[in-house]
N, C-alpha and C positions, 0 to 999 in steps of 0.2 A: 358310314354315313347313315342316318338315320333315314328309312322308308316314310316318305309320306304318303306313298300310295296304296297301302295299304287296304285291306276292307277295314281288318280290325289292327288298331294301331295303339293302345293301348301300351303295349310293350315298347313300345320307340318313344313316349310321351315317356315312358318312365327312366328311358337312358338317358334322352334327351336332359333329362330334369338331372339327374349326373353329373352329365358333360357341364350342363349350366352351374351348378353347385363348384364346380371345380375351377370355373374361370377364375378372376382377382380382380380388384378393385383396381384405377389406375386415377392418383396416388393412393398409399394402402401400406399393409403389411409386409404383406410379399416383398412390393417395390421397395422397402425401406430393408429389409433385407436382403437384397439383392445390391442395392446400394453399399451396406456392410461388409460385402464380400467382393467386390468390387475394390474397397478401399485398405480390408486386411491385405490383400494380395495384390496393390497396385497394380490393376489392368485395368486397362477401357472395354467394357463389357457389353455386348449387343446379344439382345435374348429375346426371343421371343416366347410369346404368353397369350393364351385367351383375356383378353380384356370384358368385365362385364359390366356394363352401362343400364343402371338399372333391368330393362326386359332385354336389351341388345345385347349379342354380342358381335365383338370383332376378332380379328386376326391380324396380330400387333408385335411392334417389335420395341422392346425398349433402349436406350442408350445411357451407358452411365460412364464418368471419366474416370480416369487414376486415382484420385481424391475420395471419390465415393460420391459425386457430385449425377444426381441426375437430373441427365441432361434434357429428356424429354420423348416420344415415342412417336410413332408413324404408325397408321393403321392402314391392312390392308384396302387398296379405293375399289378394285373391282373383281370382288369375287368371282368366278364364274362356273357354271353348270351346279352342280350338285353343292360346291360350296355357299352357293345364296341361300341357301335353304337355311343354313346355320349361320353365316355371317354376315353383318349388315356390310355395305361398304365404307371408308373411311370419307374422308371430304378431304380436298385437294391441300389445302392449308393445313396436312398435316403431312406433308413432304420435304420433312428438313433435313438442309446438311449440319454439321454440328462444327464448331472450330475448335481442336483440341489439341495436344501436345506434339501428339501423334502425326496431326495432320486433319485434313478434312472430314469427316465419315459421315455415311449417310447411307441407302441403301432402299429394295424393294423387295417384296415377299414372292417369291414362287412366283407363277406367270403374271406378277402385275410387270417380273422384267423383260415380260413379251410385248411392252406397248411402247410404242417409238418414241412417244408423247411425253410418259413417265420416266426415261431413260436421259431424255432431251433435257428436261428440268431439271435435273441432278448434276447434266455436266456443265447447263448454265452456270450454277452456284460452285461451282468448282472442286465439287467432289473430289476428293484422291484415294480413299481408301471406301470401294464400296462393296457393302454387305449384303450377300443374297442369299439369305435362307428360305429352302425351299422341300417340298417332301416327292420333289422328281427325281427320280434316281435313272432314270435312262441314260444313256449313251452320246445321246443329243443336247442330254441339259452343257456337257462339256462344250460342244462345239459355242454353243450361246452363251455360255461366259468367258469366255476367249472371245469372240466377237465383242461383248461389250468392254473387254478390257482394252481392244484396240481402236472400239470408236470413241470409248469417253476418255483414252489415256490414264486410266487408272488401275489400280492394285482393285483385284476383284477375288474377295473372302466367301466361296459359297458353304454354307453348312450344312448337312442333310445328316439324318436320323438315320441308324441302323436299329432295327427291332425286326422283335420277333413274335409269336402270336402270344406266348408267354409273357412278354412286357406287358399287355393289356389286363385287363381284369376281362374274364371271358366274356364271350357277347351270345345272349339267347342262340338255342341250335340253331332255327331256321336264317342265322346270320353267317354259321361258320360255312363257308362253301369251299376253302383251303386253296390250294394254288390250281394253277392251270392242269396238273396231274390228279387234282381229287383231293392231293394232302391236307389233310385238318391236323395234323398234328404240333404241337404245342412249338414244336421248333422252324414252323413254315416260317419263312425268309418273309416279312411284312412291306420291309423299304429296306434296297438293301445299300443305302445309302451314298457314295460319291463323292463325299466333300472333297473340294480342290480349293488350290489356290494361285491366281493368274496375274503375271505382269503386267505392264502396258505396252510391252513388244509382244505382245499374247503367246508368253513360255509359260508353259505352267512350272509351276515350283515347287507345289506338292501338289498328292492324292492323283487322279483319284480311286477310294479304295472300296471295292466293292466285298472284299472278303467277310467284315466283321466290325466289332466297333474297333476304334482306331486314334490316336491324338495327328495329327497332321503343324507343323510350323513350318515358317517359314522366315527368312530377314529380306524387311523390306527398304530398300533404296530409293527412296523419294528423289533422289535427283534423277529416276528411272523416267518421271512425270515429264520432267520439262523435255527430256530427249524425244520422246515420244506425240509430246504437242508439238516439237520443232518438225517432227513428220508428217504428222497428221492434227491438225486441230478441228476438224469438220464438225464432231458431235458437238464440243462447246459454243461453235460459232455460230451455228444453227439456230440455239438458242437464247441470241443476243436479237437484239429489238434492233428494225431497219437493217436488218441483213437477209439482202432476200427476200423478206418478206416469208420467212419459213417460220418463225416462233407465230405461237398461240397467244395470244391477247387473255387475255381473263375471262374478258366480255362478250368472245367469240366461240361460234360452234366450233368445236375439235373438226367435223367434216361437213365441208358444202355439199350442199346434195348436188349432183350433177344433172342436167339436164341435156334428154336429147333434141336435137334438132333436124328438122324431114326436109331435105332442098328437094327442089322440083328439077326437073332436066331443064326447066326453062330459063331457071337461075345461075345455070353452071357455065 
């Protein structure tokens, strides 16, 4: 991440200007070859990319069909801590599920699939195959996708990056600090990645693989979906309008502020 608190910051302005250089347009070159490769190889393809919007950028995911048809992208909505610094947030209306051959898909970036809110939307629209790419590689990220595979009833694809400091282009010395041992060496473990992938009885079914990079598949049973809503449908139902009174409105604050109230003994 790049240091803004620096005294002299001169060198982080200049990675920064890099990193910017290296995002892509969205629609663009890139996307149209990614589209292309997509369509040589018949797969529904979900990838994410720095998206760069004139001075902005975002953290983005894009979606393309079997045909080579793109479908359209999501940007990450709420950055947080050290990533606001580099990424704008996305806008809510860019949270789509996609209808494709496949099946439903759609999907959230790294901890936006820690918000109850954005998890709730997706199983509204009937997600069935969702996508979470993410560069948490902990141990925990497993348990939280298996949890959402069991509250949205769906097939849950997470992808995560394995690298090493070598895959980077180096970064100024006073960047390299190495692992929690001191190591700066060229083969320090960066992310060391995890991808899995989880049913909607929350079995995983592959990964995940902490060793190295790695291909991970799996065959997915869509009638897996409906067995699994006949047990649980809570996440979906949440997010239907007049149930409960639980879904978010458009027009409303995500959270009431709460307010205390002081009774008197005289009141009680």
């Amino acid at each position: 991440m790049f240091n803004a608190m620096k005294e002299s910051h001169l060198e982080d302005n200049n990675e920064y200007q890099k990193y910017y250089a290296s995002a892509i347009s969205v629609p663009g070159p890139e996307v149209d070859q990614l589209a292309s490769i997509a369509e040589k190889y018949r797969v529904h393809l979900v990838i994410g990319v720095v998206e760069r919007v004139e001075l902005v950028l975002f953290s983005t995911v894009l979606f393309f069909d079997a045909m080579g048809q793109f479908l359209g992208k999501y940007r990450k909505l709420l950055p947080l801590s050290s990533d606001s610094a580099v990424w704008c947030g996305g806008e809510k209306s860019s949270l789509p599920v996609y209808e494709t051959t496949i099946g439903k898909i759609g999907g959230l970036i790294c901890w936006d699939n820690r918000m109850p809110h954005l998890r709730t939307e997706l199983y509204g629209k009937g997600i069935e195959i969702y996508c979470a790419p993410t560069a948490e590689a902990r141990d925990v990220w497993r348990a939280s996708m298996t949890h959402i595979a069991l509250e949205g009833g769906c097939f849950v694809l997470s992808a995560n990056q394995f690298c090493l400091r070598k895959d980077y282009p180096m970064p100024p010395e006073e960047y390299t600090s190495g692992d929690s041992n001191g190591d700066a060496s060229l083969d320090t473990v960066v992310c060391s990645g995890g991808s899995l992938i989880v049913s909607p009885s929350g079995t995983i079914l592959a990964g995940p693989n902490y060793q190295g990079e790695s291909l991970i598949s799996a065959d997915l049973d869509l009638s897996e979906i409906a067995r699994a809503k006949l047990e649980f449908s809570g996440g979906e139902r949440t997010a239907q309008p007049n149930n409960g009174n639980f879904a978010k409105k458009d027009d409303e604050d995500l959270f009431l502020c709460s307010v205390k109230v002081e009774v008197g003994d005289d009141e009680l």
